[in-house]
C-alpha positions in Angstrom: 51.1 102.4 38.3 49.0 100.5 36.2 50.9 97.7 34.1 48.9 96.4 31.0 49.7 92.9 30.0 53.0 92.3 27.7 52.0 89.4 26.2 48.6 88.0 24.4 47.6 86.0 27.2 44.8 83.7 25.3 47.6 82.7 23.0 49.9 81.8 25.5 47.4 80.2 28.0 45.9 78.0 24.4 49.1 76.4 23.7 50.0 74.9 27.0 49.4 71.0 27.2 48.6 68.8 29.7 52.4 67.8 29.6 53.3 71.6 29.5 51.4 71.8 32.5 52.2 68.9 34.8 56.4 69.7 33.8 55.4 73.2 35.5 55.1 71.4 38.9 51.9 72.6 40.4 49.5 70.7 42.6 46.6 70.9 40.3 48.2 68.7 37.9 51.0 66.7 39.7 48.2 65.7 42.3 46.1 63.9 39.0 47.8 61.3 36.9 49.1 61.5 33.7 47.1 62.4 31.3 43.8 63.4 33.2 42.5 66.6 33.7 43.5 68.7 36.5 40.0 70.9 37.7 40.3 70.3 41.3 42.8 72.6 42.9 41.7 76.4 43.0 44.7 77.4 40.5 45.1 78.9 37.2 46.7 77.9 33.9 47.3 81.8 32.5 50.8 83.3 32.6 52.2 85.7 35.9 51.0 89.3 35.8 54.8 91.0 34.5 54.2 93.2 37.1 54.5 90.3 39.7 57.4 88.8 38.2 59.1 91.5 38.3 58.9 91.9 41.4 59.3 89.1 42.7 62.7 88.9 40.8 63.9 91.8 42.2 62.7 91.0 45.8 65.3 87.6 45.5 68.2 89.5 43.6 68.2 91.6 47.0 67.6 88.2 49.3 64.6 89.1 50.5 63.7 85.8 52.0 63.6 86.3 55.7 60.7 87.5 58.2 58.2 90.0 56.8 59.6 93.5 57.7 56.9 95.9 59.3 57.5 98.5 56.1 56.1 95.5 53.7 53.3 94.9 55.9 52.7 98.5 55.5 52.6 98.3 51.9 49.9 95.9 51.8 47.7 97.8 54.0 48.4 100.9 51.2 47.9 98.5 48.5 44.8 96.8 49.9 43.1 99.9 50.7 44.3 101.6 47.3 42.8 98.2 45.7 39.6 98.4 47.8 39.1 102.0 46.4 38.1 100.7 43.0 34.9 99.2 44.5 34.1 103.2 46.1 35.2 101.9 49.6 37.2 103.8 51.3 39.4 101.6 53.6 41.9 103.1 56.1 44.7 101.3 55.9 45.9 101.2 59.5 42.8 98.5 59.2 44.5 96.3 57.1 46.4 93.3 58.7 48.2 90.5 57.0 47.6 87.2 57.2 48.6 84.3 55.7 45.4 83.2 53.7 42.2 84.2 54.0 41.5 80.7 55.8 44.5 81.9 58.3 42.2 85.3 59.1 39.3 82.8 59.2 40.7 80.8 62.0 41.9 83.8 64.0 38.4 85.7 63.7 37.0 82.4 65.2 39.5 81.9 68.2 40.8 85.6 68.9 38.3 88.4 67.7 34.4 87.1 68.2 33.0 85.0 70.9 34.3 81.3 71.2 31.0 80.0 72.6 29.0 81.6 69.8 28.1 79.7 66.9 29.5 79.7 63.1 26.7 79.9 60.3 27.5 78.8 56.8 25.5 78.9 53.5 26.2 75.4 51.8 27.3 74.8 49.3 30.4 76.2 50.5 34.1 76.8 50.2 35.6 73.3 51.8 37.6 74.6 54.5 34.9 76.9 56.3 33.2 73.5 56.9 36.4 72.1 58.7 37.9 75.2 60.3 35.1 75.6 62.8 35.6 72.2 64.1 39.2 73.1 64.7 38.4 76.3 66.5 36.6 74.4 69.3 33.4 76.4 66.9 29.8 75.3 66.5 29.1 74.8 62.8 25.4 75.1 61.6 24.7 74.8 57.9 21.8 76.6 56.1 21.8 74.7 52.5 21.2 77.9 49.6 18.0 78.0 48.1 17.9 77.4 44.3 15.5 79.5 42.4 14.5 78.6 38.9 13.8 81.2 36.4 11.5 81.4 33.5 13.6 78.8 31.4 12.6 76.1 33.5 11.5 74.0 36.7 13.2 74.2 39.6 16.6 73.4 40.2 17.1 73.6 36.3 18.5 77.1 34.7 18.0 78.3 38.2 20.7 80.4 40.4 21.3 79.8 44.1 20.2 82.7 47.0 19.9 82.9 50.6 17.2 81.3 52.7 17.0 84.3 54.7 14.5 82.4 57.4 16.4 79.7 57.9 19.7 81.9 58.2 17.9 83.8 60.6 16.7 80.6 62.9 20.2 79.9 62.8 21.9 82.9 64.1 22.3 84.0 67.9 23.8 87.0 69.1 27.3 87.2 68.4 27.4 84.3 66.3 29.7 84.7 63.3 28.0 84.4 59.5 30.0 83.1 56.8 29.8 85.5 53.4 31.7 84.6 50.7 31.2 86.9 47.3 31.9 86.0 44.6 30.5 82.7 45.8 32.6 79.7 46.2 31.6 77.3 44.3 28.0 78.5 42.5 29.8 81.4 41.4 27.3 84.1 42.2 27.9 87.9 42.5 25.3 88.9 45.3 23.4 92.1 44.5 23.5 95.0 46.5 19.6 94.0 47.9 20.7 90.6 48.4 23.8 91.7 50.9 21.1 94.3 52.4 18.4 91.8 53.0 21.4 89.9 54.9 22.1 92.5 56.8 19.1 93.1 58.2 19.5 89.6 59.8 22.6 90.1 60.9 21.2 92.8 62.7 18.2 91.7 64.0 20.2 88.7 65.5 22.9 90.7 66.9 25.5 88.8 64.7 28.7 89.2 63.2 29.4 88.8 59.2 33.1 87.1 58.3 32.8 88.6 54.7 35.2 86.1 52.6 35.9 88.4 49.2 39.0 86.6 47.7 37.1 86.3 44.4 36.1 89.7 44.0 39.1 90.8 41.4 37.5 87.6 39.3 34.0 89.2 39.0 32.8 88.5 35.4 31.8 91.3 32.9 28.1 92.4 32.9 28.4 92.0 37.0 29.3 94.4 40.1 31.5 93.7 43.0 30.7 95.6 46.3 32.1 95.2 49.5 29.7 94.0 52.1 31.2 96.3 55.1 30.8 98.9 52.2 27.1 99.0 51.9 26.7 101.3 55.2 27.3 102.2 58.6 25.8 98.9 60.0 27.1 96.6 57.9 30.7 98.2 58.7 29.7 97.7 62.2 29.4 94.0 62.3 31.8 92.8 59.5 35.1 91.3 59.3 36.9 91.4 56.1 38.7 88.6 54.5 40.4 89.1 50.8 43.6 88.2 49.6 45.1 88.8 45.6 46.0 85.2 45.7 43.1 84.1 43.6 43.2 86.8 41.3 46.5 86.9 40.5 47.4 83.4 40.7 50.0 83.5 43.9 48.4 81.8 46.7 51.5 79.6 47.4 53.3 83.2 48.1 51.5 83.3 51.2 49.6 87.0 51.8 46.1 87.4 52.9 44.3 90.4 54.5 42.0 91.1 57.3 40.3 94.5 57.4 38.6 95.6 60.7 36.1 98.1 60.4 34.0 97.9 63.9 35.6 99.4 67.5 35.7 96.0 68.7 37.1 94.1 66.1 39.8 96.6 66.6 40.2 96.1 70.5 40.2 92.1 70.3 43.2 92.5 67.5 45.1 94.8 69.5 44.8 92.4 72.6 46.2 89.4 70.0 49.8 88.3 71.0 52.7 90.0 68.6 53.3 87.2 66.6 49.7 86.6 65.2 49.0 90.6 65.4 52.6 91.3 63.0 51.9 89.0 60.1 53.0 85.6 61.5 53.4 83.4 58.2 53.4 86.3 55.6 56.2 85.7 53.6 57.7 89.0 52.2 57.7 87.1 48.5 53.8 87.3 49.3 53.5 90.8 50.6 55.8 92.2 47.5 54.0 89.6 45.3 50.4 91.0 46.5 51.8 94.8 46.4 52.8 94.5 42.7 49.5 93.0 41.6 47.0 95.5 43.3 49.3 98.7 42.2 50.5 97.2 39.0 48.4 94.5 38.1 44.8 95.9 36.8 45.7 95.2 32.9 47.1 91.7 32.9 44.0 91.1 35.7 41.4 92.6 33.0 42.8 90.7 30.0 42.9 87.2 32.6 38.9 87.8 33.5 38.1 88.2 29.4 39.6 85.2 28.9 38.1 83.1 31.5 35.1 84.5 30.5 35.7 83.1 27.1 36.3 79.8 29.1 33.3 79.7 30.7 31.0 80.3 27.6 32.7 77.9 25.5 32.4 75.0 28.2 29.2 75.9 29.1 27.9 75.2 24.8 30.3 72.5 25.2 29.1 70.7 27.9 25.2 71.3 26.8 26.1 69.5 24.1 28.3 66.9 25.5 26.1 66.0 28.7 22.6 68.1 28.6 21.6 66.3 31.9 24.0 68.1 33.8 23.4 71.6 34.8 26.4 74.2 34.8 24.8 77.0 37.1 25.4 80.5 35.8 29.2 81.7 36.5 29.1 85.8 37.4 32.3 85.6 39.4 35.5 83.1 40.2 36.6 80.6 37.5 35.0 77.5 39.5 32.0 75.6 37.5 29.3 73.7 39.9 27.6 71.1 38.0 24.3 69.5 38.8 25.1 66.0 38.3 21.9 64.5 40.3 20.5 63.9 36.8 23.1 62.0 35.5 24.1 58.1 36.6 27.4 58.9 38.1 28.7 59.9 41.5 30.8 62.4 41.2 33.2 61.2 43.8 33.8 58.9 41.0 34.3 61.2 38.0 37.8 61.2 37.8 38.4 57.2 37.8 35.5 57.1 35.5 36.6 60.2 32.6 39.4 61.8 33.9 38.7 64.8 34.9 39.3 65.5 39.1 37.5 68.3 40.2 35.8 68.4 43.6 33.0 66.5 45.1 29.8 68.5 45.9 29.9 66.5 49.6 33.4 68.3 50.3 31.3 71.5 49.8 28.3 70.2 51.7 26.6 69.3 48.9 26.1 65.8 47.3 25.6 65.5 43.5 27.3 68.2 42.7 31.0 68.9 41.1 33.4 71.5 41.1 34.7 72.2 38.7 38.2 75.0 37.3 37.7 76.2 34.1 40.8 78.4 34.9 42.6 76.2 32.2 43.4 76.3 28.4 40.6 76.6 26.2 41.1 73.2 24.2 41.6 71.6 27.4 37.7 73.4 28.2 36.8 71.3 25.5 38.6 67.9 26.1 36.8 68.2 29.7 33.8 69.0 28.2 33.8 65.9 26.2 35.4 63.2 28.6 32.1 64.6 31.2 29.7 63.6 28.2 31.1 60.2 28.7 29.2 59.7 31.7 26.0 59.5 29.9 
């Protein structure tokens, strides 16, 4: 089934207030104070696909509250793969396993399905937790910063886009040491090319590696762009990679609690049979999760289409509004993920101290292994786009 959206989701999202949203409850506003903007916390603003609700309704009519039963677990593997099939991969779902988050599969690929005395190498900036997580896994964590390529518009660093430093990744890696991929990119926002992933590969390979391919974002690729799987490209990259993706971030539901893992190498396979029952059988998928997750990838392509046009919309508008507001910050090209990084290092403010200063709380560039540098959500109402647009311009 394929639900289209039953409501004009611009005209809903556009008249919720900062009030409207703080009464709603949710971390990235209650976790601001009054009155300031909430861009921190990797939520949305827009209304629930129907075809979640739904669900979800129906799953509590019928008390469906306890441990996640092995025939919902099997419906996300269907739904997963049936998802996956709209990028041409053809994923077999007995290689679908869910997980709690994608941060959940993370920590298990670290300390049950690739060598503990390997190490972990990690593009920067990067997603918060894979900085932390490693630590935790009794992991070595090296950091390759991304390169930042200017274009024709400008010097470097300025109307540039961020890409691998394929030497230094590759002085980084050892043999089974596991490579972080995340695409869509979290937090520049990039949508990595097919020759991009390729020329990665061929490290990977060279280096006898392993790829942890984070690809939450993918159902939030932006139009004019391409999503494709990494373990997709070909036989190789299959052989080496471990998938991580979850409909929490498209859809708006990662408090439900429903990652998943896909395993497309013989060994991967072999360690997560060898895992004990309770990590192997979804420990910490909630069935809320797994019938939220089921609903959006089999019902939830119209409401998800009409949600990326929108934040599309978003992104244009606060990137004119923020040129005007504050031109010495940069706002780096957004192809996928609702998550603005700004340049700051041009402008007098740290932006650990942003939100004291104006208001708006996103997320320090140094959380992300990156000083200078804010993230920022722009998965919020369009006149709130431009209130936080216009409070950053204060910091000139």
């Amino acid at each position: 089934m394929n639900a289209e959206p039953a409501l004009d989701i611009a005209a809903w999202t556009d008249a919720q207030t900062k009030e409207h949203l703080r009464a709603r409850g949710g971390l990235k506003w209650t976790s601001v104070p009054a009155g300031a903007i909430g861009a921190g916390v990797a939520e949305m603003d827009l209304p629930l696909a129907p075809a979640i609700t739904t669900a979800l309704h129906d799953a509590v009519d019928r008390g469906l509250t306890g441990y996640l039963p092995p025939a919902l677990a099997a419906g996300v593997a269907d739904a997963t793969a049936g998802w996956q099939a709209r990028y041409g991969w053809r994923v077999d779902p007995a290689d679908v396993h869910p997980v709690a988050s994608v941060v959940t599969g993370f920590r298990i690929v670290l300390e049950h399905l690739t060598d503990p005395r390997a190490p972990v190498v990690l593009p920067v900036p990067a997603y918060m937790p894979f900085l932390t997580v490693p630590a935790t896994a009794g992991r070595e964590l090296r950091t390759v910063p991304m390169r930042i390529v200017r274009d024709d518009a400008g010097g470097a660093g300025r109307g540039g886009r961020y890409e691998f430093d394929l030497p230094a990744i590759a002085a980084a890696l050892t043999p089974g040491a596991v490579f972080v991929l995340t695409n869509p990119h979290n937090p520049t926002g990039r949508v990595f090319t097919d020759d991009e992933l390729l020329a990665v590969a061929d490290v990977i390979d060279a280096a006898e590696a392993i790829v942890f391919a984070d690809e939450i974002h993918a159902p939030l690729t932006m139009p004019g762009f391409t999503h494709r799987p990494y373990a997709a490209l070909s036989a190789a990259t299959a052989a080496h990679t471990i998938g991580g993706t979850s409909a929490s971030k498209g859809w708006n539901i990662p408090g439900l609690g429903c990652g998943q893992l896909i395993l497309t190498s013989d060994s991967a396979r072999e360690a997560w049979e060898r895992l004990d029952p309770f990590t192997k059988h979804g420990g910490g998928v909630t069935p809320l999760g797994a019938v939220g997750t089921i609903a959006a990838y089999t019902g939830g392509a119209g409401h998800l289409a009409a949600c990326v046009a929108y934040l599309a919309a978003g992104r244009d508008l606060f990137a004119a509004e923020l040129a005007r507001s504050l031109p010495a910050a940069h706002l780096f090209p957004l192809e996928g993920t609702y998550l603005g990084w700004l340049d700051l290092r041009g402008v007098p403010a740290d932006p650990a101290t942003v939100g004291e200063r104006v208001g708006v709380f996103g997320v320090d560039g140094t959380a992300c292994g990156m000083p200078g540098f804010l993230r920022v959500n722009l998965a919020m109402p369009h006149p709130l786009l431009i209130e936080t647009a216009g409070r950053l311009g204060q910091l000139a």
